[in-house]
C-alpha positions, 0 to 999 in steps of 0.5 A, a space after each residue: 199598355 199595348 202589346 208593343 209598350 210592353 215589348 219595349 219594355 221588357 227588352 229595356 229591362 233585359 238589356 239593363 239586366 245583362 249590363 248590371 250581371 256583366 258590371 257584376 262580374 267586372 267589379 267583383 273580379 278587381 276591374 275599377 269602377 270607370 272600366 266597369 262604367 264605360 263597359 256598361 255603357 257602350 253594351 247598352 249603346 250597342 243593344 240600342 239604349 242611348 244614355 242610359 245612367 250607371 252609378 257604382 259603389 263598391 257593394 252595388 251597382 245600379 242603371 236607370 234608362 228613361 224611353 221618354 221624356 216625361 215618363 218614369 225611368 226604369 231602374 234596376 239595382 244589382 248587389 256584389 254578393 261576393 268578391 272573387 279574383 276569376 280572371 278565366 271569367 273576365 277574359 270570357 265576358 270580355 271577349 263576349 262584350 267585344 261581340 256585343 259591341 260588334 254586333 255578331 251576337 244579338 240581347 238573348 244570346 249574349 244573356 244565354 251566353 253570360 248564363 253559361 259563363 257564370 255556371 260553368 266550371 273552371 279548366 282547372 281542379 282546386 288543388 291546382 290553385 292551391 299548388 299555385 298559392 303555394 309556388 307564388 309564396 315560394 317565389 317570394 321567398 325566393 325573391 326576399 332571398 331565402 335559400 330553398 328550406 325557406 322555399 320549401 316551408 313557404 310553398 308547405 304553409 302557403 297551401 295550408 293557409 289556402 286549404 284553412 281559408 277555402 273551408 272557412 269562405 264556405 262556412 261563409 266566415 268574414 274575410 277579417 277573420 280569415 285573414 285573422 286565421 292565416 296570420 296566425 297559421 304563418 306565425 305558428 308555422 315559422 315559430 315550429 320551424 325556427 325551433 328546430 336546428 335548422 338554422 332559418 330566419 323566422 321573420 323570413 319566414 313570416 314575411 314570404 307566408 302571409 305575401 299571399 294574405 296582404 292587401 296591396 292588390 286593394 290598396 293600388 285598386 282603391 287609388 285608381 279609383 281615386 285617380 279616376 274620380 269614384 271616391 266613394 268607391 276608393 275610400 271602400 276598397 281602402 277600408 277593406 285593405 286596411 281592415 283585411 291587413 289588420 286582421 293579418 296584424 292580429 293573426 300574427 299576435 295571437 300566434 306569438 301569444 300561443 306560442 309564450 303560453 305553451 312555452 315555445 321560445 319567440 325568437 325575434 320577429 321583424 316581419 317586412 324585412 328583406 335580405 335581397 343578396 341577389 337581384 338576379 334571385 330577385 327577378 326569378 322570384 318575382 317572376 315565378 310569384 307573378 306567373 303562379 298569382 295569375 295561374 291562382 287566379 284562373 289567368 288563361 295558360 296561354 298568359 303565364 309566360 308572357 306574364 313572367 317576362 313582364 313581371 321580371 324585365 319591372 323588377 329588375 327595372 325597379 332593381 337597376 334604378 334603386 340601386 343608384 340611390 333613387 327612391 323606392 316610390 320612383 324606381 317603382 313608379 317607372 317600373 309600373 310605367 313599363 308595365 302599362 306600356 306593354 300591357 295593352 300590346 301583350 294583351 292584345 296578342 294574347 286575347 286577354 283583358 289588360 288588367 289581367 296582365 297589370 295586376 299580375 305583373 305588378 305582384 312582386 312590387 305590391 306595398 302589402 308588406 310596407 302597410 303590415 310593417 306600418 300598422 304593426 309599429 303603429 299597434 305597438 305605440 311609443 318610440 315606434 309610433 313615428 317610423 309606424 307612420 314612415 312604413 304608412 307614408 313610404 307604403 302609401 307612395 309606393 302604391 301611388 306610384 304603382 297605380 299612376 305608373 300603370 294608368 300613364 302608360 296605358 294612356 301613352 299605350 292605348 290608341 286614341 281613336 275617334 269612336 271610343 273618344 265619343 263613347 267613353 265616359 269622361 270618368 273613364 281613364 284608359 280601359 283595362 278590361 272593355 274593347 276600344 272599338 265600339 262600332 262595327 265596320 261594314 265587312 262585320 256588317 256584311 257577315 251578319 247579314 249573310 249568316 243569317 239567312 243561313 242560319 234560318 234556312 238551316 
C-alpha cells in the first residue's frame, strides 16, 4: 500500500470515528435513533464520504464506508457505554455539527473539539442538580395539588433520593436496583411523615417523590423510534422503561413490607392519584417541574424560561381541553402539538437543539405515573387485574399521543428545504437535534478562504 492509500485510509477511519463518538453522545443523551442517523450522515458527507452506512441499536452503533467498489468496507463499531441525559454536551455537539456542515471547521478540529467537549466539566456543581431534582419534585407536588408541607417534603426526599443514586451509579450499581432503592426511600419517607400530626395524604406524598424515578421519558422515546421505523431500538428503550418502573414497583413494596415489620401503621396508599383543586397551581407546578428538569439535566440557563413558558401555556392547553369531557390522550395530544410548533421557532432563538426544549416541556404531561399505577394493579392480581390493564392501555395512548403530537408539529414546524430533502434519510423524521442546512453558501465559502491565509501568516 502507498503512502497516499494509506493516507486515505486513515482520514476514512478518523472521519467514521468522529461520526460514531458524535452519535455516541446523540444517543446516550435521549436523541432518537433517525436524528442520530441523519446527523452522522451528513458529518460524513460534509468531511467528503459519500454514502456511508449506519446502523443502530440501542446499546451500539456502527458505520461502514466502501472507497472502492470491489474492495472490503471499513467498518467500525462503537458501544453506549452509559446513558445519561446532558443537554449542555448536546447543545455543544450540536453547535459543532452545524460548523462541520458549514465548513468553517476542518476533520482535526472538530475531533480536537469533540475531545474537549466530552472531558470538560459542566457550569454547574453537583449539589445544584441535586437542588434542581429537588425543585422539579416540588413542582410536582405543586401541581398534583399539594399544599406547601407537601412541597417542602417532596423537595427533602427528592434530593435525598438523588444523593442515594449518585452514590450507587458510582458503585456502578444496576439502574434496576436503583430505582428499586428510590422507590423504597420515597415510601419510607411518606410513611414517617404520615405518622406524625401533620395532617398529610401519603400517597400525595408517594406520588410527587418518585415523578423523578418514572419512565415516561423512555416510554415517549421508544415510540418515536417506533414512529420513525428503528423497532429494534423501540422494543429496547421499552424494555428499560418498563424493567426501570418495575423496579419503583418493588422499591415501594418492600418500603410498606419495612414498615409492618417494625410495626409502623400503613395508611392507605393509592400511589398515581391526583387532587387537581386548581388549574391555575397546576400550571405553576408544571412550569416549575419543566424549568428545574431542564436545569437538572444541564439545559443552558439562557432556556429555562423560555422552557417554562412553553411548558405552562401545554398544560394549561391540556387542562382547558379536558375540562369539557374530551379524553385525556387528546387534550394531551394537542398539547404536544403546540409543543413541536414552537419548539423549532424557540430553539432556534435560543441556540439550542429542539429536543431540548420538547422533552423538557412535555415533563409535566409524561404517563410515567399512569405505567406505575398499571403495573402495580397488575402485581396485585384478581379484581384489580382489568383496571391494572385500563392504567396500561390509557398510559400507552397518552404516550402516543405525546410523541405523534410532538413529531406532527415539528413537520408542519420545520422548513422543508430542497438540500436537506436531498440529505435526509427517508427514516429520518424531522430533526430534533442536527441543523437542516447542510451546505454551505458562497459568503461561508469566501470567509474560509479568506481566514486562512490569515491564520497561516500569523
Amino acid at each position: 500500500m502507498s503512502a497516499s492509500e494509506e493516507s486515505s485510509v486513515r482520514t476514512y477511519t478518523q472521519t467514521l470515528d468522529l461520526c460514531l463518538r458524535i452519535g455516541e453522545l446523540l444517543l446516550a443523551s435521549g436523541a432518537g435513533a433517525a436524528d442520530v442517523t441523519a446527523t452522522m450522515q451528513a458529518v460524513a458527507r460534509s468531511l467528503g464520504l459519500r454514502n456511508v452506512d449506519v446502523d443502530i441499536t440501542f446499546t451500539s452503533l456502527s458505520a461502514s464506508f466502501q472507497p472502492v467498489a470491489d474492495e472490503p468496507a471499513i467498518v467500525q463499531l462503537r458501544y453506549v457505554k452509559q446513558r445519561a441525559i446532558d443537554y449542555e454536551h448536546l447543545t455543544r455537539v450540536d453547535h459543532l455539527v452545524r460548523e462541520l456542515l458549514r465548513q468553517e471547521v476542518d476533520l482535526k478540529e472538530a475531533r480536537s473539539a469533540l475531545g474537549r467537549i466530552t472531558s470538560s466539566g459542566h457550569d454547574r456543581p453537583r449539589w445544584a442538580i441535586t437542588l434542581g431534582w429537588g425543585l422539579m419534585c416540588g413542582g410536582v407536588g405543586l401541581q398534583l395539588g399539594g399544599d406547601l408541607a407537601v412541597v417542602v417534603i417532596a423537595c427533602f426526599a427528592a434530593m435525598a433520593i438523588d444523593r442515594m443514586q449518585l452514590r450507587m451509579s458510582r458503585r456502578r450499581y444496576p439502574v434496576f436496583y436503583q430505582q428499586v432503592a428510590g422507590g423504597g426511600l420515597a415510601t419510607i419517607i411518606a410513611l414517617l411523615v404520615g405518622a406524625t400530626p401533620l395532617a398529610l395524604d401519603p400517597s400525595l406524598v408517594v406520588t410527587a417523590n418518585i415523578i423523578m424515578l418514572l419512565a415516561g421519558i423512555g416510554f415517549v422515546g421508544a415510540l418515536q423510534d417506533a414512529l420513525t421505523g428503528f423497532y429494534i431500538t423501540a422494543g429496547a428503550r421499552l424494555t428499560e422503561a418498563l424493567l426501570a418502573t418495575a423496579g419503583i414497583i418493588g422499591g415501594v413494596s418492600g418500603g410498606i413490607s419495612l414498615a409492618y415489620a417494625v410495626g409502623v401503621e400503613v395508611p392507605q396508599l393509592d400511589p398515581g392519584t391526583a387532587n387537581l383543586s386548581s388549574v391555575a397551581w397546576t400550571i405553576l407546578g408544571a412550569a416549575l417541574a419543566a424549568a428545574a428538569f431542564a436545569w437538572s439535566s444541564y439545559a443552558p440557563k439562557r432556556s429555562l424560561v423560555p422552557i417554562a413558558l412553553v411548558s405552562a401555556v401545554a398544560m394549561g392547553i391540556s387542562q382547558s381541553i379536558a375540562a369539557p369531557g374530551i379524553g385525556r390522550a387528546w387534550s394531551v395530544a394537542l398539547a404536544a402539538l403546540f409543543v413541536g410548533l414552537v419548539a423549532y421557532t424557540v430553539a432556534g432563538r435560543l441556540r439550542v437543539p429542539p429536543l431540548v426544549v420538547v422533552v423538557s416541556a412535555v415533563v409535566p404531561m409524561l404517563p410515567g405515573l399512569s405505567i406505575y399505577r398499571g403495573l402495580t394493579l397488575l402485581a396485585e392480581g384478581g379484581p384489580s387485574t382489568s383496571t391494572g390493564l385500563l392504567a396500561m392501555v390509557t398510559a400507552a395512548s397518552v404516550a402516543l399521543a405525546l410523541s405523534s403530537g410532538v413529531i406532527l408539529g415539528e413537520y408542519v414546524a420545520q422548513p422543508v428545504k430542497r438540500e436537506a430533502a436531498r440529505l435526509e434519510s427517508r427514516l429520518a423524521g424531522p430533526r430534533l437535534v442536527g441543523p437542516l442546512r447542510t451546505r454551505p453558501d458562497g459568503s461561508q465559502r469566501t470567509r474560509r478562504t479568506r481566514r486562512r491565509p490569515a491564520e497561516t501568516s500569523a
